[in-house]
DSSP file (Angstrom, degrees, kcal/mol; ACC not computed):
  #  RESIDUE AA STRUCTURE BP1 BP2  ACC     N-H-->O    O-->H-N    N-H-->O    O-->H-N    TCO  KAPPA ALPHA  PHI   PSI    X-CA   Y-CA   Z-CA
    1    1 A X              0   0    0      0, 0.0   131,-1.9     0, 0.0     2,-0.4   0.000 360.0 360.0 360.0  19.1    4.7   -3.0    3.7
    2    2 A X  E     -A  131   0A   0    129,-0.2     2,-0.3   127,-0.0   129,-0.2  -0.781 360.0-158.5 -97.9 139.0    1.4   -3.6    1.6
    3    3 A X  E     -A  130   0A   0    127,-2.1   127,-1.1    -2,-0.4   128,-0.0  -0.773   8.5-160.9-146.4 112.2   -1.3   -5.2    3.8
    4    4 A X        -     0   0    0     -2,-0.3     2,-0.5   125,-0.2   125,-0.2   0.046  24.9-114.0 -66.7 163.6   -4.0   -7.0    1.7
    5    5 A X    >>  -     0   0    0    123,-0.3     3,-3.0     1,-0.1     4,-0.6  -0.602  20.3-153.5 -80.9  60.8   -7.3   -7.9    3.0
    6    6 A X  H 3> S+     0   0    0     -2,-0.5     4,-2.8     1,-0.4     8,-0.1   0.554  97.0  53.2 -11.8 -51.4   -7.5  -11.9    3.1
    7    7 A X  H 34 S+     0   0    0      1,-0.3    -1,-0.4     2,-0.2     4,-0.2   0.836 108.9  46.4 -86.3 -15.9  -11.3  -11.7    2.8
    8    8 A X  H X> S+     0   0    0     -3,-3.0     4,-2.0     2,-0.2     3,-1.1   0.746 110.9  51.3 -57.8 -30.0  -11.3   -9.4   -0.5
    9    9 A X  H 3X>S+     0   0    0     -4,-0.6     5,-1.6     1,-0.3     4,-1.2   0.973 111.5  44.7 -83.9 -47.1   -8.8  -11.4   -2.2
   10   10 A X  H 3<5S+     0   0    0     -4,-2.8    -1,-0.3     2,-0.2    -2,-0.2   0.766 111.4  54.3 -36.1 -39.2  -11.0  -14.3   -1.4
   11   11 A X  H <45S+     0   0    0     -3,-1.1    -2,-0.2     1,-0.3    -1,-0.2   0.869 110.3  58.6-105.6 -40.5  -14.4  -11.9   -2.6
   12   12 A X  H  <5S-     0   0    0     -4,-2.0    -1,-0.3    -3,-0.2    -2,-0.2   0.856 131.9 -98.7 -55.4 -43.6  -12.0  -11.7   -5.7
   13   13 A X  T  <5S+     0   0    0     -4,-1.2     2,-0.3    -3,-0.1    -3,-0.2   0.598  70.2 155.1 120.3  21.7  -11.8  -15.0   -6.4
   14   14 A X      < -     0   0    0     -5,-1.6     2,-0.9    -8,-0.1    -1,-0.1  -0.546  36.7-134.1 -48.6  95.0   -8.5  -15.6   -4.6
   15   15 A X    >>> -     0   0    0     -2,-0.3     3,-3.4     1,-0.2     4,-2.1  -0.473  19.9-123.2 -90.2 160.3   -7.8  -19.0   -3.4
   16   16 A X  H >>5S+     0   0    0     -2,-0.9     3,-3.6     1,-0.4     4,-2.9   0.790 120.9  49.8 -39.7 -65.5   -6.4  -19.5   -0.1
   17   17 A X  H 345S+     0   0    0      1,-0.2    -1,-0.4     2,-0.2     4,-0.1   0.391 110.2  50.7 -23.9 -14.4   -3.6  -21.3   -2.3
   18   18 A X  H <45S+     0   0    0     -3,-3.4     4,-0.3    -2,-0.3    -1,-0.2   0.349 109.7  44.9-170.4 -51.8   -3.5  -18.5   -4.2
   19   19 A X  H <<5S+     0   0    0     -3,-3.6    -2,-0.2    -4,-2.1    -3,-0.2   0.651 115.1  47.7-105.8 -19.8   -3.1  -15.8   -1.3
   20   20 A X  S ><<S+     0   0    0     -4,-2.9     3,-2.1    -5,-0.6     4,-0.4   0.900 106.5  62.7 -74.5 -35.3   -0.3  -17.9    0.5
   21   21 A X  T >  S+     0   0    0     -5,-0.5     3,-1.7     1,-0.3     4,-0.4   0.781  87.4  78.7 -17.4 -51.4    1.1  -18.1   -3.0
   22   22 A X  T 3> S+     0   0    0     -4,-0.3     4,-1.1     1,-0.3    -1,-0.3   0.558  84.0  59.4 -75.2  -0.5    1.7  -14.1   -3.3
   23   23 A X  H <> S+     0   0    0     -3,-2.1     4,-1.7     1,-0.2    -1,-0.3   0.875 104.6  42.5-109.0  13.2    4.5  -13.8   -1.5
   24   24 A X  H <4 S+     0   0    0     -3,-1.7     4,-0.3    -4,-0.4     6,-0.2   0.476 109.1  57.3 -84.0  -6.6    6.5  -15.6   -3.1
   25   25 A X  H  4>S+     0   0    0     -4,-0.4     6,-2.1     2,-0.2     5,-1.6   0.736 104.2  56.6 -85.8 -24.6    5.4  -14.4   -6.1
   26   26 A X  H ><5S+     0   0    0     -4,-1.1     3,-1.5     4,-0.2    -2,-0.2   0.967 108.8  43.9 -64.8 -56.1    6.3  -10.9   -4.9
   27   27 A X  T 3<5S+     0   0    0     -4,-1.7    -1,-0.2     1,-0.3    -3,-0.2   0.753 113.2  56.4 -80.7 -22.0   10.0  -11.8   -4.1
   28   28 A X  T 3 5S-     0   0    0     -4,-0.3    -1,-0.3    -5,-0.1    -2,-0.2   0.526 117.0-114.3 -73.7  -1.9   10.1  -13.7   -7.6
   29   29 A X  T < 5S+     0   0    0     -3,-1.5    -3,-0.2     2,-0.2     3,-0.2   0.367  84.4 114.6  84.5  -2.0    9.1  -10.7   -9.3
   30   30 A X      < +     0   0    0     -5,-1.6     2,-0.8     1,-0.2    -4,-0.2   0.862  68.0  47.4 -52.0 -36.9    5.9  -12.1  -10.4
   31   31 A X  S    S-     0   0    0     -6,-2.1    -1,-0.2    -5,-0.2    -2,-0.2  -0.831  82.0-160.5-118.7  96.6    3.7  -10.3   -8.8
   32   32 A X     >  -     0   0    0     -2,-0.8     4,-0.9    -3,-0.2     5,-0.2  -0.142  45.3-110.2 -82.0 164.9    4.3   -6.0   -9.0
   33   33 A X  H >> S+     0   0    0      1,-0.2     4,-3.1     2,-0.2     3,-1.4   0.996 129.4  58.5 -54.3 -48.8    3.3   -2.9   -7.3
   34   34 A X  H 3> S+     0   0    0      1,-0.2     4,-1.8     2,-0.2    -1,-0.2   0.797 104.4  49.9 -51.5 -19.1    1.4   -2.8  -11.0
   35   35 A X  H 34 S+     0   0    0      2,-0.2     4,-0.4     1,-0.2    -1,-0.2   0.537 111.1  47.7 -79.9  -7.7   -0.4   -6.1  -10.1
   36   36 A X  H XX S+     0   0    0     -3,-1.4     4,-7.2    -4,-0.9     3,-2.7   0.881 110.7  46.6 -81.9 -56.3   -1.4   -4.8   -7.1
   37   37 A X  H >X S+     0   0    0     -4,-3.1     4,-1.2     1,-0.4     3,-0.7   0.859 115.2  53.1 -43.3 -76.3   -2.7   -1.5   -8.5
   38   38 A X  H 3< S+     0   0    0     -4,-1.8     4,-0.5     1,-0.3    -1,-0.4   0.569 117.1  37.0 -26.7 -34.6   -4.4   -4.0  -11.2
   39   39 A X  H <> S+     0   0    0     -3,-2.7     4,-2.3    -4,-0.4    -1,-0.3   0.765 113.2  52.4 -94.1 -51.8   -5.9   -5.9   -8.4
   40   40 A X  H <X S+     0   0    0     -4,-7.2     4,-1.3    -3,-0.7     3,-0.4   0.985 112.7  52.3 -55.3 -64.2   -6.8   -3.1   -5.9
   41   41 A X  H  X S+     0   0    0     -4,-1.2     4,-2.8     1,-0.3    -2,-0.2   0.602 106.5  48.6 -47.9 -37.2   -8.5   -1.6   -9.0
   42   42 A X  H  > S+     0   0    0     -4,-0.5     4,-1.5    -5,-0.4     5,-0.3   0.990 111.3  50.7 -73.1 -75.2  -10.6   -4.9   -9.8
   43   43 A X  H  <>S+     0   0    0     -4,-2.3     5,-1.8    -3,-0.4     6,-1.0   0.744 110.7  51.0 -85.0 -37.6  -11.8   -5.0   -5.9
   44   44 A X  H ><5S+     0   0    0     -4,-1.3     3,-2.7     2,-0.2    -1,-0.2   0.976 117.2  44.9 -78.8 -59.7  -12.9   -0.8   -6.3
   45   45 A X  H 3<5S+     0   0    0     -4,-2.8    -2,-0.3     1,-0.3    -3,-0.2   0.862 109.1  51.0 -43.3 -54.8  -14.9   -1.9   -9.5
   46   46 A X  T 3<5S-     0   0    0     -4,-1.5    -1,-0.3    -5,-0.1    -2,-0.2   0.301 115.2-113.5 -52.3   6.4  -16.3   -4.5   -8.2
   47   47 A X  T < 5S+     0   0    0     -3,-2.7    -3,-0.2    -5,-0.3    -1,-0.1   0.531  84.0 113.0  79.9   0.7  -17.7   -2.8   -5.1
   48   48 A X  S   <S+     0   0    0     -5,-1.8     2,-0.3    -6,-0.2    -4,-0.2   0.598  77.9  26.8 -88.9   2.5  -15.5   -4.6   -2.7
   49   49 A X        -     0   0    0     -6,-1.0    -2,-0.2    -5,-0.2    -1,-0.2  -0.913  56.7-151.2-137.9 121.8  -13.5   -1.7   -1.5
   50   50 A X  S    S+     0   0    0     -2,-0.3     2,-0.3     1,-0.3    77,-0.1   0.943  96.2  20.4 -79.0 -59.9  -14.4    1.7   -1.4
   51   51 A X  E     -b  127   0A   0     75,-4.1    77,-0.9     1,-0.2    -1,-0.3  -0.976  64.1-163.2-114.6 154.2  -10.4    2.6   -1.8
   52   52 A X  E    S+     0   0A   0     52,-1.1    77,-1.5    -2,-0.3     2,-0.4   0.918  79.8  28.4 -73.3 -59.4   -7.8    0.1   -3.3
   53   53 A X  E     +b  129   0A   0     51,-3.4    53,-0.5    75,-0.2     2,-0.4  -0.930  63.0 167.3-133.7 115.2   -5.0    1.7   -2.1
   54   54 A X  E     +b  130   0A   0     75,-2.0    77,-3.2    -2,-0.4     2,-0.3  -0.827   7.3 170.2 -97.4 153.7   -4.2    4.2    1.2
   55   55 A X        -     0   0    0     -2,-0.4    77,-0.2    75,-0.2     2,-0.1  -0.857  47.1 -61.7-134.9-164.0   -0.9    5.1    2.4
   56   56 A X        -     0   0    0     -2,-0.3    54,-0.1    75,-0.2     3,-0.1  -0.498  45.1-125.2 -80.2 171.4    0.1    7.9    5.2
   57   57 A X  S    S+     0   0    0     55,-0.1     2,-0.3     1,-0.1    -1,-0.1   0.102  83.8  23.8 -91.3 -28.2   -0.9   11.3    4.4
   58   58 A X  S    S-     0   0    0      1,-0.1    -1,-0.1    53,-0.0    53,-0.0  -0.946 100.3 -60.7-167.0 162.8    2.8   13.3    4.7
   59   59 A X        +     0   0    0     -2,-0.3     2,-0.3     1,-0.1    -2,-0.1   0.338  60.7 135.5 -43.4 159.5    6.2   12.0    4.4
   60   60 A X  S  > S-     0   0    0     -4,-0.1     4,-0.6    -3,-0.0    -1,-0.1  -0.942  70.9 -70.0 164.7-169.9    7.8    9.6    6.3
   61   61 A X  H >> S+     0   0    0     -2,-0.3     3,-2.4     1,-0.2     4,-1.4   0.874 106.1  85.6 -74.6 -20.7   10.0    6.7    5.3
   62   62 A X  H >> S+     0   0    0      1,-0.3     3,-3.7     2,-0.2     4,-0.8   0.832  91.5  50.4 -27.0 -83.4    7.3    4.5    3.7
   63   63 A X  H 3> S+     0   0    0      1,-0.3     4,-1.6     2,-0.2    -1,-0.3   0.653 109.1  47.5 -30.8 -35.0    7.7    6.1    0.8
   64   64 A X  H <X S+     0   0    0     -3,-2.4     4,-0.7    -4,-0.6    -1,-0.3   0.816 104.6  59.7 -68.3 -31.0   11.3    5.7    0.8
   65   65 A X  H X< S+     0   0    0     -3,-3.7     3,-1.2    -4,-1.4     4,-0.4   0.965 111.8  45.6 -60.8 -67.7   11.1    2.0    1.7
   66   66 A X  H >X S+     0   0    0     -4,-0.8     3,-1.6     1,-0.3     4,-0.9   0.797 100.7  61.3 -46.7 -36.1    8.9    1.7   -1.9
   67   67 A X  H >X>S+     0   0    0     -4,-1.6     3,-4.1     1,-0.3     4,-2.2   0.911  93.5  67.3 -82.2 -44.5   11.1    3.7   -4.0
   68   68 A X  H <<5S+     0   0    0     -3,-1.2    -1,-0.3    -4,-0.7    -2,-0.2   0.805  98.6  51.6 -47.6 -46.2   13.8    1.0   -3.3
   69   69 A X  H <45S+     0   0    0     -3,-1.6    -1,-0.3    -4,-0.4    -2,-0.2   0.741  98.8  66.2 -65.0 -14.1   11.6   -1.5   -5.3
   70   70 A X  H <<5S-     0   0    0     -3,-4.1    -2,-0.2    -4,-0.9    -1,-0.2   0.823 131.0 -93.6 -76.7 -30.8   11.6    1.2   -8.1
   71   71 A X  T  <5S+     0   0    0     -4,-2.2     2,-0.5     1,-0.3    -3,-0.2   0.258  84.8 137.3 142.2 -26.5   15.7    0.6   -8.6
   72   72 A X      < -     0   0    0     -5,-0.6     2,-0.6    16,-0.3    -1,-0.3  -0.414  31.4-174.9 -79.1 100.6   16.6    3.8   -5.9
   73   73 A X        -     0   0    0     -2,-0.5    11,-0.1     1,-0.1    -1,-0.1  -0.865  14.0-158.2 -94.4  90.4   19.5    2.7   -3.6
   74   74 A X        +     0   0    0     -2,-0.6     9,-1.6   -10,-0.2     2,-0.4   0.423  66.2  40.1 -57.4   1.4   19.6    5.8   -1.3
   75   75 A X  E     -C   82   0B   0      7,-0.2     2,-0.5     0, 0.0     7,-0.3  -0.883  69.1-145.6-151.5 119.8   23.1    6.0    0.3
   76   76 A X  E  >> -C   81   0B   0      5,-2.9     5,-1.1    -2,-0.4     4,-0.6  -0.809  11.7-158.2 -98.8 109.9   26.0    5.1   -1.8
   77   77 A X  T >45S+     0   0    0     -2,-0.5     3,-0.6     3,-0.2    -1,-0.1   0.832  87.0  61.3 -88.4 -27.3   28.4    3.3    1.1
   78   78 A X  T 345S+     0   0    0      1,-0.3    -1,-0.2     3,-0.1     0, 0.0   0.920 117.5  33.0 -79.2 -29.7   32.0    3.9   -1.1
   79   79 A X  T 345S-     0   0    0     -3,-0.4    -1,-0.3     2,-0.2    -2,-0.2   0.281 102.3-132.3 -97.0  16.9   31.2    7.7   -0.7
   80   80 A X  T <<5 +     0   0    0     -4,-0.6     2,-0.3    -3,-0.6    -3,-0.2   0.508  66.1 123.1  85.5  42.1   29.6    7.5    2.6
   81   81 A X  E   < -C   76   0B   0     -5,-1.1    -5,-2.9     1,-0.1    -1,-0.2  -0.862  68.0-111.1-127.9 154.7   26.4   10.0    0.9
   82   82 A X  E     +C   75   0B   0     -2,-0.3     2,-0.3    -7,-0.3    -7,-0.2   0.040  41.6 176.6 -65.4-177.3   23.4   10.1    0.4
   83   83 A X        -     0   0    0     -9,-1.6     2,-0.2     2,-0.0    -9,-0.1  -0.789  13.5-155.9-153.9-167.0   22.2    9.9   -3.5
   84   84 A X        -     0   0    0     -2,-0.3     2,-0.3   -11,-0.1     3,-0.1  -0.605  15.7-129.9 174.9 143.1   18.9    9.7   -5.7
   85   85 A X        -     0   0    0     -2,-0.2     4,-0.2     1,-0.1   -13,-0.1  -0.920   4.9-150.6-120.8 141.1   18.1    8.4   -9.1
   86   86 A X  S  > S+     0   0    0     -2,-0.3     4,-1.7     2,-0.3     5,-0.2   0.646  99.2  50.1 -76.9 -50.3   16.3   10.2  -11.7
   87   87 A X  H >> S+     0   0    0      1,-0.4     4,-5.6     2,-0.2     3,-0.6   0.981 106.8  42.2 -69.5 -55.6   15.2    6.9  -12.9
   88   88 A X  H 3> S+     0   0    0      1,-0.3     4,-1.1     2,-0.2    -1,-0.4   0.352 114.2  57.5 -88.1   8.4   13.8    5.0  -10.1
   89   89 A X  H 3> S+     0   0    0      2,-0.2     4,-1.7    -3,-0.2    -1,-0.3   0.595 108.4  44.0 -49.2 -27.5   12.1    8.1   -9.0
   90   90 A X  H <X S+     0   0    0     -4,-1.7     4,-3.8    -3,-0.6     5,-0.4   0.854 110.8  58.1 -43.8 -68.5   10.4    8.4  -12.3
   91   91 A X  H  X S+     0   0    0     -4,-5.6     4,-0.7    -5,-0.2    -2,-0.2   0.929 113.6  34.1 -53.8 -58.4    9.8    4.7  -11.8
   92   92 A X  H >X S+     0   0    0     -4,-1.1     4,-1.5     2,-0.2     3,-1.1   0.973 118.8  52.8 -41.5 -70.9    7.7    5.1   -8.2
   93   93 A X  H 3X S+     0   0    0     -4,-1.7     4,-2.5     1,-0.3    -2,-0.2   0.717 107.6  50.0 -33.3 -55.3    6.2    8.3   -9.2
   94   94 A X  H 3X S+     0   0    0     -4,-3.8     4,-2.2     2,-0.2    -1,-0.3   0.590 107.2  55.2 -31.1 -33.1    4.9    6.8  -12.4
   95   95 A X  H <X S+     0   0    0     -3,-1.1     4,-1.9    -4,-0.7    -2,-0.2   0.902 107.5  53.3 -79.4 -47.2    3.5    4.0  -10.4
   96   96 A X  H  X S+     0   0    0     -4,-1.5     4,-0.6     1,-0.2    -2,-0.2   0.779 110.4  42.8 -64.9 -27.2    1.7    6.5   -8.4
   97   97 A X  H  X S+     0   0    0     -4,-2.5     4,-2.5     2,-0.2     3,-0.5   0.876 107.5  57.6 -77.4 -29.1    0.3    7.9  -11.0
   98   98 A X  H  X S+     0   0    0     -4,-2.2     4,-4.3     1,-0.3    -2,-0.1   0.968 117.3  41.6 -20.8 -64.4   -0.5    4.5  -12.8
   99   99 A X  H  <>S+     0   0    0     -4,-1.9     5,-1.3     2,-0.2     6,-1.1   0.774 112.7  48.5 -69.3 -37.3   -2.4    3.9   -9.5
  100  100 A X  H ><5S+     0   0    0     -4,-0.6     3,-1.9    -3,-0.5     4,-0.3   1.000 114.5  58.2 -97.6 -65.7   -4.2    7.9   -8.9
  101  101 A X  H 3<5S+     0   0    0     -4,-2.5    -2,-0.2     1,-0.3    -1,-0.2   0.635 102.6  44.5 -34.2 -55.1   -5.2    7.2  -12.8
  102  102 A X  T 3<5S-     0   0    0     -4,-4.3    -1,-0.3    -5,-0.3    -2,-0.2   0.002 118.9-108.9 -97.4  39.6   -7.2    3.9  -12.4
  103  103 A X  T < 5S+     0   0    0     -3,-1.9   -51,-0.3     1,-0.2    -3,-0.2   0.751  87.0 119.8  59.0  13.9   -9.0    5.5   -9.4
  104  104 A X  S   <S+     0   0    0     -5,-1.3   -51,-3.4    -4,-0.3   -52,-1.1   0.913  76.4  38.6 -81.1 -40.7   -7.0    3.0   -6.6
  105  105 A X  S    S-     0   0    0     -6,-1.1    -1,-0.2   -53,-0.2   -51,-0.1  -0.971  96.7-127.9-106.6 131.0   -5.3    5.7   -4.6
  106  106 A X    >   -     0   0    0    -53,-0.5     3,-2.1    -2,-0.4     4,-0.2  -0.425  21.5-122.7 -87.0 123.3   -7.8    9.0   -4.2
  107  107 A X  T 3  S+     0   0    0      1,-0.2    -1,-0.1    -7,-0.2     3,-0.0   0.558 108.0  55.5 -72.7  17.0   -6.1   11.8   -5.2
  108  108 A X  T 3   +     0   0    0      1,-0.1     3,-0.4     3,-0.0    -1,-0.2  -0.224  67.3 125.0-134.7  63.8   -6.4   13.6   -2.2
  109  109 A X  S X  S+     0   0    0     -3,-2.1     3,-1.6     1,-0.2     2,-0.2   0.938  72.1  54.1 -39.5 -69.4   -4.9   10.9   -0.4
  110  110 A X  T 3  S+     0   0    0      1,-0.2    -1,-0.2    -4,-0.2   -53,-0.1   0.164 106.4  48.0 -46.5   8.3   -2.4   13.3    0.9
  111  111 A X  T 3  S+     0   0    0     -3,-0.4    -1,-0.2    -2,-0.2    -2,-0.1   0.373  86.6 102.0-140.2   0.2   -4.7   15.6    2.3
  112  112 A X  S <  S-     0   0    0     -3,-1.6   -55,-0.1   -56,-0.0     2,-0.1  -0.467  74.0-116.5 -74.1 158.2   -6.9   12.9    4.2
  113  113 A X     >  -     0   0    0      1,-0.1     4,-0.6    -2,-0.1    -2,-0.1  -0.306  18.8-114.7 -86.2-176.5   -6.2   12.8    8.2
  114  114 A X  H  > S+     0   0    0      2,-0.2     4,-1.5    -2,-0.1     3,-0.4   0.734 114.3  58.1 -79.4 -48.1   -4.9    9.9    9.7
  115  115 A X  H >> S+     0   0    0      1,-0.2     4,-2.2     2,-0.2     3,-0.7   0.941 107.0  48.3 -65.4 -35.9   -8.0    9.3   11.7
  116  116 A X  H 3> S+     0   0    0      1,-0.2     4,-0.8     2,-0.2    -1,-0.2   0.704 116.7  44.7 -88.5 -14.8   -9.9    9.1    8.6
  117  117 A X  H 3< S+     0   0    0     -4,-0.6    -1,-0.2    -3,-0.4    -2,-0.2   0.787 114.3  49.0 -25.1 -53.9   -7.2    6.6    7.3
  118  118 A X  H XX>S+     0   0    0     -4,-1.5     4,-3.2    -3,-0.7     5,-1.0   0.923 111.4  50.1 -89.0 -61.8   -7.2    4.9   10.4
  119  119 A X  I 3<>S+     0   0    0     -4,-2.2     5,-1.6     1,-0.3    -1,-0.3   0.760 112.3  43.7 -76.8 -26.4  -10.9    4.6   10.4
  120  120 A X  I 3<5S+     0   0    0     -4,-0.8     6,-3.3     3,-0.2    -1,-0.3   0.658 122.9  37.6 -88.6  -4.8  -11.3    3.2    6.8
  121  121 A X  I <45S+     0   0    0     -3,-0.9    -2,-0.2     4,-0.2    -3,-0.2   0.490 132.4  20.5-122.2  -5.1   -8.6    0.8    7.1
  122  122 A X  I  <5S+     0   0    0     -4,-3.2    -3,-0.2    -5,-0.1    -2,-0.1   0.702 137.5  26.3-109.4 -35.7   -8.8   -0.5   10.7
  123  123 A X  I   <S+     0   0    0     -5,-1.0    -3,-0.2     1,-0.1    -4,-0.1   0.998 123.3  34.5 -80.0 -71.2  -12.6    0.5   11.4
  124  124 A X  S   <S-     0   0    0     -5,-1.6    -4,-0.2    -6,-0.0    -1,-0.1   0.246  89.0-134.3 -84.2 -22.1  -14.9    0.8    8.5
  125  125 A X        +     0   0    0     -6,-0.2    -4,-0.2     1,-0.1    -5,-0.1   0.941  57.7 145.5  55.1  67.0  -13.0   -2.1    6.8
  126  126 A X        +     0   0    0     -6,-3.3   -75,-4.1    -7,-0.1     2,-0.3  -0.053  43.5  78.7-127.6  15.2  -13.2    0.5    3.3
  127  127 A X  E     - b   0  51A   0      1,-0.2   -75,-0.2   -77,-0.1     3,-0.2  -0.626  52.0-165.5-172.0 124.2   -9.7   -0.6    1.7
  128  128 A X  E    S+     0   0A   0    -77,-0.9     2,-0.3    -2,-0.3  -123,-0.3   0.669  89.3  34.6 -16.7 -89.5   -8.0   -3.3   -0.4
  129  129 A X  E     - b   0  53A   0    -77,-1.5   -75,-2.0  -125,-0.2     2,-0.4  -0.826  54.6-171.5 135.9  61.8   -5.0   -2.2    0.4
  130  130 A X  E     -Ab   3  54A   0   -127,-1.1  -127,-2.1    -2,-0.3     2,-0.7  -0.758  14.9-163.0 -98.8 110.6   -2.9   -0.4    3.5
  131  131 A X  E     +A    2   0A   0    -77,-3.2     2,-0.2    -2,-0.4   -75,-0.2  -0.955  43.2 153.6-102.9 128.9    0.9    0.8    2.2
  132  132 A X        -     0   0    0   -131,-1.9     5,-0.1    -2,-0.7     3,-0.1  -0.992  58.2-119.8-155.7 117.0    2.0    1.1    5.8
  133  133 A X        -     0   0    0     -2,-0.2     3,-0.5     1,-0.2     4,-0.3  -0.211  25.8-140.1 -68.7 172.9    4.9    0.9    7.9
  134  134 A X  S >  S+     0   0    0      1,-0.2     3,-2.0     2,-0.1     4,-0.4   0.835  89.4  86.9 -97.2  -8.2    4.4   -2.0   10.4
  135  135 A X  T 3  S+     0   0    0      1,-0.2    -1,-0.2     2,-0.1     3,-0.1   0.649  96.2  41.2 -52.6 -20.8    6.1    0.1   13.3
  136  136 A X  T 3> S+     0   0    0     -3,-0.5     4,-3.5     2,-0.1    -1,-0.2   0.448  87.2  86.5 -98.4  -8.3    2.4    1.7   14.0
  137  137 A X  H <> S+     0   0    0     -3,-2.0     4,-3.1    -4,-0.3    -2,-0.1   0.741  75.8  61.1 -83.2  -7.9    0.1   -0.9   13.7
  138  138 A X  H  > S+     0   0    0     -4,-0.4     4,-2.3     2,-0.2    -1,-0.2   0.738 115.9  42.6 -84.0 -24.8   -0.1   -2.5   17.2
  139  139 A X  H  > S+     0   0    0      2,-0.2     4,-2.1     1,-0.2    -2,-0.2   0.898 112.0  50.5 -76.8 -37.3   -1.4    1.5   18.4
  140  140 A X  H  X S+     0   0    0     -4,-3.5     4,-1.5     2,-0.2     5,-0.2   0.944 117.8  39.4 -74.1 -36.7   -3.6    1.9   15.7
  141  141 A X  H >X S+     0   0    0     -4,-3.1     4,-3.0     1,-0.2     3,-1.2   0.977 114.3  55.4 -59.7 -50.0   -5.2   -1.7   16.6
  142  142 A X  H 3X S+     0   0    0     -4,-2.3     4,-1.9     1,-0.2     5,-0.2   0.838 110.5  43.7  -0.4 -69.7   -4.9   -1.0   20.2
  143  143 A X  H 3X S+     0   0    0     -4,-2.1     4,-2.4     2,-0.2    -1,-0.2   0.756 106.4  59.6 -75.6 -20.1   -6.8    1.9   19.5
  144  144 A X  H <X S+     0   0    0     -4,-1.5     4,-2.9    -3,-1.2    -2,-0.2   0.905 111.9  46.2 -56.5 -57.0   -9.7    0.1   17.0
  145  145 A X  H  X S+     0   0    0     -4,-3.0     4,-1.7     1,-0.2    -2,-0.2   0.851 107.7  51.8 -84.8 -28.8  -10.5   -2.0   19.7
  146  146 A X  H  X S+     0   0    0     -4,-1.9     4,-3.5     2,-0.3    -1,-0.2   0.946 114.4  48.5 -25.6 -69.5  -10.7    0.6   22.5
  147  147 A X  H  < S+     0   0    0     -4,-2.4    -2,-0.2     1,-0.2    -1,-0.2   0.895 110.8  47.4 -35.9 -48.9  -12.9    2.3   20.4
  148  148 A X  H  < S+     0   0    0     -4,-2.9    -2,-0.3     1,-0.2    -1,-0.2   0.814 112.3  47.6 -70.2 -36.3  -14.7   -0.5   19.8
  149  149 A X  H  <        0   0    0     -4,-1.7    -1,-0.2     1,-0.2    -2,-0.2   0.919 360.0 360.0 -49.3 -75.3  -15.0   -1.5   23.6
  150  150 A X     <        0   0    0     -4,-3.5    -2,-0.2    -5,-0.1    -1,-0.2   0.549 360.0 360.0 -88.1 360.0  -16.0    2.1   24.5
């Protein structure tokens, strides 16, 4: 649910080999949320992104989706309940701070709107980085190009 920017990773020095490469490097474990951070982080020094990393602005399931890569199996099927680990919440949180730390996710992510989201990552073309569910993107494009149109 990360969605890179083809032509930064290229500005990076990404070859197209390189960028079909990642996602297989992702499902081999090669390539982490820290290599992203690490990457987003190269693209805001380097001037090629204003922010590395956005996500939404107040809960919703992303976040729950990620945590999953942190180790955090949310519903335990032999006791039909929900659950939460100590650990792999540690483990996300940590990641977000990793990320706040080296100036990739702005720390008042969470307090930015969704139109100014919308507009730095569909419009303004101002971030590495989207973590996004994909269940939204065909309105928010929809709506880029409207704009753009009118």
């Amino acid at each position: 649910m990360f969605f890179l920017e083809t032509d930064k990773l290229k500005t990076l020095g990404k070859s197209d080999q390189e960028i079909a490469a990642l996602p297989a490097k992702v499902d081999a474990g090669e390539f982490t949320a820290f290599d992203l951070c690490d990457l987003a982080a190269q693209a805001v020094d380097k001037g090629v992104a204003k922010y590395g990393i956005l996500h939404r602005p107040n809960t919703g399931p992303d976040f729950q989706m990620l945590t999953a890569s942190f180790g955090l199996v949310p519903y335990d099927k032999q006791s039909a309940r929900l659950q939460a680990s100590t650990e792999a919440l540690k483990g996300f949180y940590g990641w977000i701070k990793y990320c706040v730390d080296k100036k990739v996710i702005p720390t008042n992510n969470t307090a930015m709107s969704w139109d100014a989201i919308e507009q730095a990552a569909f419009t303004n073309d101002e971030v590495f980085a989207l973590f996004h569910g994909v269940w939204r993107v065909g309105d928010q494009l929809r709506g880029i190009q409207a704009q753009r149109q009118g």
